[in-house]
C-alpha positions as CSV (number, residue, x, y, z in Angstrom):
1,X,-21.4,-6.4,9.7
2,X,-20.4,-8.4,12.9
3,X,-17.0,-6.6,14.3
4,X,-14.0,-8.9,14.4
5,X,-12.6,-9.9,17.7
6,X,-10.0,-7.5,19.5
7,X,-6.5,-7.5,18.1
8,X,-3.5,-6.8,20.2
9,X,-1.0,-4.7,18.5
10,X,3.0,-4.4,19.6
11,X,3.9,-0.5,20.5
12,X,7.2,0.8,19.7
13,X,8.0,-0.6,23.2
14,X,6.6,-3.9,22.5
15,X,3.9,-3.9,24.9
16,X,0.7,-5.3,23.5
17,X,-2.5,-3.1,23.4
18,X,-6.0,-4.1,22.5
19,X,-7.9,-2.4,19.1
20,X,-11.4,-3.2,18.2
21,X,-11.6,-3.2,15.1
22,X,-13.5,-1.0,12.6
23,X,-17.3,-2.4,12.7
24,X,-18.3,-0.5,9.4
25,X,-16.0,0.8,6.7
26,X,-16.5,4.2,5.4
27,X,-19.4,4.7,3.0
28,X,-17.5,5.6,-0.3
29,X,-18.2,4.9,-3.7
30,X,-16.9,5.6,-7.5
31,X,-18.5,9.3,-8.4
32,X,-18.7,11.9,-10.6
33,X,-15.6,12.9,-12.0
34,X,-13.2,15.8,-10.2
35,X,-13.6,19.0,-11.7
36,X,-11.6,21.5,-9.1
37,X,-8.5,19.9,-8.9
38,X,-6.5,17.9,-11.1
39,X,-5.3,15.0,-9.0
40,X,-2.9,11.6,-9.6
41,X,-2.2,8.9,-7.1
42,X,1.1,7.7,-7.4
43,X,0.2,3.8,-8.1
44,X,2.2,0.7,-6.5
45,X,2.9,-2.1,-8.3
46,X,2.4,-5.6,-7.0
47,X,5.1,-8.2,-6.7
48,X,4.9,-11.7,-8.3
49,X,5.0,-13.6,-5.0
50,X,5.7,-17.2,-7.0
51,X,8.7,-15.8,-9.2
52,X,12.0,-17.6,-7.9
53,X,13.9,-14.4,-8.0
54,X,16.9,-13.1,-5.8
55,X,18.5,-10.3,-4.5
56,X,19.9,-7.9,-7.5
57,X,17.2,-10.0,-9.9
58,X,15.0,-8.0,-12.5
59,X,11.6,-7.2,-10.8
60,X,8.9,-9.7,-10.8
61,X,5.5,-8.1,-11.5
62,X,1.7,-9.3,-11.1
63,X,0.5,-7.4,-13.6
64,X,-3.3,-8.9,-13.4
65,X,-3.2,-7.3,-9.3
66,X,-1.2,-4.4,-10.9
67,X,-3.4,-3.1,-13.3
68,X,-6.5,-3.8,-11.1
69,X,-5.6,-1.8,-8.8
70,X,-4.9,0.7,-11.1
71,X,-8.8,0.3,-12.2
72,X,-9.5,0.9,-8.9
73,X,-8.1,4.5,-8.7
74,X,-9.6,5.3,-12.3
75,X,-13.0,4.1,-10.8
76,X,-12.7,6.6,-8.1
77,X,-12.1,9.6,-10.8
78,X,-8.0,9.8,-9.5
79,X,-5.5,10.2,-12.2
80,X,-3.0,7.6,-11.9
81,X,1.0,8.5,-11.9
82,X,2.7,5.2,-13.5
83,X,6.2,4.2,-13.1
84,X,6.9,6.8,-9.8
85,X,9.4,6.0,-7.0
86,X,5.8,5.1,-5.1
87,X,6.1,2.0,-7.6
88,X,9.5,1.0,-6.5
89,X,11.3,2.9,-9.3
90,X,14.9,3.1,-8.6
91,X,14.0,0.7,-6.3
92,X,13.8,-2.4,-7.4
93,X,12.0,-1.9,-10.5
94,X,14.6,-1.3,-13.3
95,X,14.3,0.6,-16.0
96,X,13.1,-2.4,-18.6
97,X,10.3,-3.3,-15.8
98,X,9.5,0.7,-15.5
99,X,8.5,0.5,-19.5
100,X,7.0,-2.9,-19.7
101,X,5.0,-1.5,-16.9
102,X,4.2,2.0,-18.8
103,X,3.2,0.1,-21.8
104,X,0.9,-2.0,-19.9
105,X,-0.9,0.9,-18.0
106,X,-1.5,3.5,-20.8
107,X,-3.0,0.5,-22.5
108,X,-5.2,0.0,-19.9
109,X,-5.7,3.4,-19.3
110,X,-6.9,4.2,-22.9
111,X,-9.5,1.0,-22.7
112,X,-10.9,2.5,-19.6
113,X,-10.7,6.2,-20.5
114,X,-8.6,6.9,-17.7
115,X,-6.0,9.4,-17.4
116,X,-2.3,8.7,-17.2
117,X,0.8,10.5,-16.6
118,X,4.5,8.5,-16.6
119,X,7.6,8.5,-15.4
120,X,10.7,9.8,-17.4
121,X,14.1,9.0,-16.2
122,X,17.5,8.0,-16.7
123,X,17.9,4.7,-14.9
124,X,19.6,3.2,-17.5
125,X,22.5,4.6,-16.4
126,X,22.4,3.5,-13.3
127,X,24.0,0.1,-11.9
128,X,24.5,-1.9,-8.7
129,X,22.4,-3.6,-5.9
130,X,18.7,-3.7,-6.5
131,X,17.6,-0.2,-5.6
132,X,21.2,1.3,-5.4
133,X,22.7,3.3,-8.1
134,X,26.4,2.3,-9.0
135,X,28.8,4.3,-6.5
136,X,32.1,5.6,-8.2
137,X,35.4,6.1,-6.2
138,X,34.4,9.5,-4.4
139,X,30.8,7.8,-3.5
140,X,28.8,9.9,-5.8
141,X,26.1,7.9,-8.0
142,X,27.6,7.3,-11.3
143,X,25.4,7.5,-14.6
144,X,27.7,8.7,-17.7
145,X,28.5,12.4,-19.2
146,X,25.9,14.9,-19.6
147,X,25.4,13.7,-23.6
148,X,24.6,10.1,-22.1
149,X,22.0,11.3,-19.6
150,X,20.2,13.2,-22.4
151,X,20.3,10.2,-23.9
152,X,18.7,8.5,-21.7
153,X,16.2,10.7,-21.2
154,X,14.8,10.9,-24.6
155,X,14.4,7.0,-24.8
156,X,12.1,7.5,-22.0
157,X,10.3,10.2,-23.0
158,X,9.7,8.8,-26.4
159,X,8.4,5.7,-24.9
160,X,5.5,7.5,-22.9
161,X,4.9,9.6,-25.7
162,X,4.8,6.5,-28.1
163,X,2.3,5.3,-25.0
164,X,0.2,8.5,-25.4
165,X,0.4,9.1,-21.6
166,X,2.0,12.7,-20.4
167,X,5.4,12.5,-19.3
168,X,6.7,13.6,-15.8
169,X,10.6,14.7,-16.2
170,X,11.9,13.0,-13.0
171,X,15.1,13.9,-11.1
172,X,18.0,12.0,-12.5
173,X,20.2,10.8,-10.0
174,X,22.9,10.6,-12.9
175,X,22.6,14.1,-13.3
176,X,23.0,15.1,-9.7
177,X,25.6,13.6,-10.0
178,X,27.2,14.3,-13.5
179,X,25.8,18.2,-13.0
180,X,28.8,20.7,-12.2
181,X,26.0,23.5,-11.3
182,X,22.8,24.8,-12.9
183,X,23.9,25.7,-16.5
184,X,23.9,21.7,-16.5
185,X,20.4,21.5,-15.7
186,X,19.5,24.4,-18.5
187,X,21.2,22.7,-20.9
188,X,19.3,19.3,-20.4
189,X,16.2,20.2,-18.9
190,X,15.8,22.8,-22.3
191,X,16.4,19.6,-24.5
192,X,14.0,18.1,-23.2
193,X,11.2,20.4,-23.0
194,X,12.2,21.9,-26.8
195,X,11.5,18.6,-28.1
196,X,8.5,17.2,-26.0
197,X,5.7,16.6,-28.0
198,X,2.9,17.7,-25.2
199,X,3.5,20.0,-21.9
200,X,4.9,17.7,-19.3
201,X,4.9,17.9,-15.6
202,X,8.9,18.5,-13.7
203,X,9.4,16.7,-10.5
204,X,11.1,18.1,-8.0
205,X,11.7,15.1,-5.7
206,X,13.7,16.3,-2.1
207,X,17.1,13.9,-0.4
208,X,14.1,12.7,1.7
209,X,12.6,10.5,-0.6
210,X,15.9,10.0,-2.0
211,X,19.2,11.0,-0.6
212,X,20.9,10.7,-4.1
213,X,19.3,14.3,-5.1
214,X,21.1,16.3,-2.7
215,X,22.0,19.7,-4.9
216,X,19.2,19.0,-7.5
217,X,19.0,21.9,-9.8
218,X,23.1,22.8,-9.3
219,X,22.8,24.1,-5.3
220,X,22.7,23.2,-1.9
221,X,20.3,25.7,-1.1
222,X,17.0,25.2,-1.4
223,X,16.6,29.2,-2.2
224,X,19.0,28.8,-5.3
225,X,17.8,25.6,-6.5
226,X,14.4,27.1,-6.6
227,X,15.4,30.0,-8.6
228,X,17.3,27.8,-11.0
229,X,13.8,25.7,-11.4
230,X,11.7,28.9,-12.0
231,X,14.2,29.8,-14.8
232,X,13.9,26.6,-16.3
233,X,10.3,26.9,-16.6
234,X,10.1,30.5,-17.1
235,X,12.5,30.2,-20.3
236,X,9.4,27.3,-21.4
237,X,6.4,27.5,-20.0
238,X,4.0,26.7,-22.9
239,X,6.3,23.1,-22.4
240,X,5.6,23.1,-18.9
241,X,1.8,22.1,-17.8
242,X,2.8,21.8,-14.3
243,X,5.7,21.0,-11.4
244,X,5.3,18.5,-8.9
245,X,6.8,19.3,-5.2
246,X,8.5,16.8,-2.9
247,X,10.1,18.8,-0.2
248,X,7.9,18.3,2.4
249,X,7.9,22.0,3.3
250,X,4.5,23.4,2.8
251,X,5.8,27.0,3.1
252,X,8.4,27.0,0.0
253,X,5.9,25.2,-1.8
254,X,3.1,27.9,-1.5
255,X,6.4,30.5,-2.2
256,X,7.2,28.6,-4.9
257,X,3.5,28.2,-6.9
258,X,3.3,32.3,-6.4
259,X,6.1,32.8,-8.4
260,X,5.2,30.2,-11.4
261,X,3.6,31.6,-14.9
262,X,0.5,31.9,-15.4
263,X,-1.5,28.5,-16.8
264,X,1.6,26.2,-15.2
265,X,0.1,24.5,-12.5
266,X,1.8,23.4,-9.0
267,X,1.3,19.4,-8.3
268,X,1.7,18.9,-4.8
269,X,3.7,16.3,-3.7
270,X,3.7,16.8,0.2
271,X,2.3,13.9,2.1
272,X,2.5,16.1,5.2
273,X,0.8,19.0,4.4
274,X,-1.9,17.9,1.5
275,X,-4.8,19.3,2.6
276,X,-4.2,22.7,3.2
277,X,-2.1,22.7,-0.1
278,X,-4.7,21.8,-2.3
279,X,-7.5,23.6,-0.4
280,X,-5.0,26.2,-1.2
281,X,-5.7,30.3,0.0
282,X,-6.5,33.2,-1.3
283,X,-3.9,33.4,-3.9
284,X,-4.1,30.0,-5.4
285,X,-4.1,26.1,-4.8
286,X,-2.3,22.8,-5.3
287,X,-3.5,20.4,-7.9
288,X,-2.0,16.7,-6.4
289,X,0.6,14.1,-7.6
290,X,0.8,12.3,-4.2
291,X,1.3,8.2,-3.1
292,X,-0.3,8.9,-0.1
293,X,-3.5,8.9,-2.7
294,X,-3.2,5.1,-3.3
295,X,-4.4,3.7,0.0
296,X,-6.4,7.3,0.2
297,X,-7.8,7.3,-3.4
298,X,-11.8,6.5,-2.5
299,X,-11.5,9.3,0.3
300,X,-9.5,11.5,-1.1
301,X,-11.6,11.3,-4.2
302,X,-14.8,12.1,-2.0
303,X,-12.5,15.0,-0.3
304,X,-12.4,16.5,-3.8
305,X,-15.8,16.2,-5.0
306,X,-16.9,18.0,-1.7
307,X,-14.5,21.1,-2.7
308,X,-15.5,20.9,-6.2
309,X,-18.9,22.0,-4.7
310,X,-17.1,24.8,-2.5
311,X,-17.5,23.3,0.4
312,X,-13.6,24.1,1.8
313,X,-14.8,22.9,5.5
314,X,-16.2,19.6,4.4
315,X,-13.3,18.7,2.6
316,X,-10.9,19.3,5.6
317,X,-13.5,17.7,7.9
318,X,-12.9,14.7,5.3
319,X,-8.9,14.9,4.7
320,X,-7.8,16.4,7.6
321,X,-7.8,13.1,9.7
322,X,-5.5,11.2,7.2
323,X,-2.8,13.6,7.9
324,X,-1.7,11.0,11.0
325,X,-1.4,8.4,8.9
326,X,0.4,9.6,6.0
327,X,3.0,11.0,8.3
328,X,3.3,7.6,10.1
329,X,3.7,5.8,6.3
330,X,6.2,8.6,5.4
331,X,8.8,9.0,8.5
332,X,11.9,9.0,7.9
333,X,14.0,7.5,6.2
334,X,11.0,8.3,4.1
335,X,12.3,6.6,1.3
336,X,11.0,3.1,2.6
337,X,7.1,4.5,2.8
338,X,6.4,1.6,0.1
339,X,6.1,-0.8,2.2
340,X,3.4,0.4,4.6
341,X,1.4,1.8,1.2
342,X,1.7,-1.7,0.2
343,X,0.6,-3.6,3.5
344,X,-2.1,-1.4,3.8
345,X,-3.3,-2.8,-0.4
346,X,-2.9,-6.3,1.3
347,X,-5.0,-5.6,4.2
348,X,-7.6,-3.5,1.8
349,X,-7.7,-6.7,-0.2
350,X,-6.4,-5.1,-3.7
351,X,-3.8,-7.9,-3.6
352,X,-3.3,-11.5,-2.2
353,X,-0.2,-11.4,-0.1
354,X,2.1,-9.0,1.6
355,X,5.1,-9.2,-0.8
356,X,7.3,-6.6,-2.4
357,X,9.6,-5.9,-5.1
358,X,13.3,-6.7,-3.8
359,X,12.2,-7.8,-0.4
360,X,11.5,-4.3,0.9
361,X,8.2,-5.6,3.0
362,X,11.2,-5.9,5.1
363,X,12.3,-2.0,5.1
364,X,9.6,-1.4,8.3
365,X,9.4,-2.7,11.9
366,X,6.2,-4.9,13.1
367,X,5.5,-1.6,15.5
368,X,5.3,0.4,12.3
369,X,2.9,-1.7,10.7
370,X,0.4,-2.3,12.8
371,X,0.1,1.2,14.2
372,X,-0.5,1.6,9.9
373,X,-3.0,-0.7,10.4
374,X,-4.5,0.9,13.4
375,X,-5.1,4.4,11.9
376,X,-5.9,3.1,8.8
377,X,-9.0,0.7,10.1
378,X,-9.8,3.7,12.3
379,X,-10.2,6.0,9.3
380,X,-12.5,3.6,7.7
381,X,-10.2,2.3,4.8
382,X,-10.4,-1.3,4.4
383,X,-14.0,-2.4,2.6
384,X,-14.1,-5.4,4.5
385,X,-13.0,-4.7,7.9
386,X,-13.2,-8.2,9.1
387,X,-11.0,-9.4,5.9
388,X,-8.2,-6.6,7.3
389,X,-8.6,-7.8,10.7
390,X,-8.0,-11.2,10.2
391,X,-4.8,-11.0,7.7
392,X,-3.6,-8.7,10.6
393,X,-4.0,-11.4,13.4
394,X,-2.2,-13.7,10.8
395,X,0.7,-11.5,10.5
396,X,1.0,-11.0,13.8
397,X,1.0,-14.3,14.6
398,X,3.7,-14.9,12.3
399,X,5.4,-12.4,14.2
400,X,4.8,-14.3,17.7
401,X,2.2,-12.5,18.7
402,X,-0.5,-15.2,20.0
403,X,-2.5,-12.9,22.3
């Protein structure tokens, strides 16, 4: 494969520097399936770029590109995790789009024998700007009284049951906001998981990702709140099949998957500290729930078919070096780490065109991308290197950068 001509790509400075790019993209290809760890990509979604929508209009989705690429992950062995914030949920993609789109997946999922775990939420409640829940008069997120939240909660979680996908309990920004401490959480949360049909997975999702979740679980703390969680799952565990992490602190997470019952697994949802989470030590592992895994998902899956064979070393040697790039997608405000996922899928050629849900290809600077782009095509990512190179030196050059 001939190597495309040097790009120059703007630093955080704007100075220009020169990359050659990738020659030869990693050799990778659909394997055996994973058997060591259980492990979901949290999936994008693709934007209709020909829908005449605006600002604060219902999501416009490509569902051909959108369930292709979720093919894509199945073909690798990955799990897919549908109707996540990685999919603009909350976001952009309201509630009706969140179930069209659940409906469309675990029906896809079933013809390919893939497996599928959804979102469960309560943005119903919510209201306001595309991506925004409603703001009441002391600035809290507003989403109803503790009966409506349960409410709209078992709507959701009948839906993905109905779908035959497993259901992931997300954080409710309603009820961080509606909760007056952690009986509140008891009381819902052991609703839910008396009437779920199948063991779900609970997501812990950190203000990071979204800042609407301060106090989840009824404290401040993080010590409290995890106490609070731990009871919750203590007082169900043959309800609970596993908890997915999002605090970004590799330390409490390890704490935290100690102190869990026995059979409930810990999903790791840290895209800083992956790999030595799911290698995991002495006293256990992390199984993975990550978006990091959708521009990842044919190395990652290779990663895990080398540790299903042992091999610790190899896989590090393998998963080590994305760590750079997944903390460049997910600085802060981390909450905007869609948009580099989703130029990366353009560049990879899993889509046609660089456009997003709500207009949030806007949320990062031209800086930010292309050093996305840099680490990326020096991991090996994009199958056709020259294809990635080239709809780079187009969107710089919509950018002004002639060079």
């Amino acid at each position: 494969m001939t190597a495309a001509p040097a790009l120059w790509l703007p630093g955080p400075g704007g100075a220009l520097r020169a990359h050659e790019p990738c020659a030869e993209p990693l050799a990778v290809r659909p394997g055996t399936p994973l058997t060591s760890r259980t492990v979901l990509a949290a999936a994008h979604v693709v934007a209709d770029p020909f829908a005449d929508v605006s600002p604060g209009s219902p999501a416009a989705v490509d569902w051909d590109a959108t369930l292709a690429f979720r093919r894509h992950l199945w073909s690798h062995g990955l799990g897919v995790a549908e109707a996540m914030d990685t999919a603009q949920r909350g976001a952009g993609l309201d509630w009706a789009g969140a179930a069209e789109l659940i409906r469309r997946s675990a029906a896809e999922a079933r013809a390919v024998g893939g497996r599928i775990a959804c979102g469960v939420g309560t943005d119903q409640l919510t209201a306001g700007a595309a991506g925004q829940p409603g703001r009441g008069a002391a600035g809290r997120p507003t989403g109803g009284t503790l009966t409506d939240i349960r409410a709209a909660y078992e709507e959701q979680l009948a839906l993905v049951e109905e779908s035959g996908a497993q259901a992931v309990l997300m954080a409710s920004r309603a009820l961080a906001s509606a909760a007056t401490g952690p009986d509140d959480y008891h009381e819902v949360y052991g609703h839910l998981l008396r009437q779920a049909a199948e063991p779900v997975i609970l997501h812990w999702l950190g203000p990071m990702f979204d800042p609407a979740l301060t106090g989840y679980w009824g404290s401040a703390g993080l010590d409290a709140a995890t106490d609070t969680f731990l009871e919750i799952i203590a007082a169900h565990p043959d309800k609970v099949d596993g908890v997915k992490i999002s605090l970004l602190d590799a330390g409490r997470e390890t704490e935290l998957r100690r102190r869990l019952p026995h059979g409930v697994r810990c999903y790791t949802g840290d895209d800083f500290h992956y790999p030595e989470l799911i290698a995991g030590d002495e006293r256990g592992f992390s199984h993975a729930l990550l978006g990091i895994f959708d521009p990842l998902a044919p190395l990652a899956a290779e990663a895990v078919r080398v540790l299903d064979t042992g091999d610790t070393e190899g896989f590090r040697r393998l998963l080590d070096p994305t760590v750079e790039l997944s903390r460049h997608l997910f600085r802060a405000p981390t909450r905007f780490y869609k948009t580099g996922v989703v130029f990366l899928a353009w560049l990879a050629g899993h889509q046609s065109h660089f456009t997003m849900i709500g207009g949030l290809q806007s949320a990062r600077s031209l800086p930010h991308l292309a050093r996305a782009y840099e680490l990326a095509d020096g991991l090996g990512l994009f199958p056709d290197p020259k294809l990635a190179a080239d709809r780079m030196r187009t969107f710089l050059a919509l950018h002004g950068v002639t060079r």
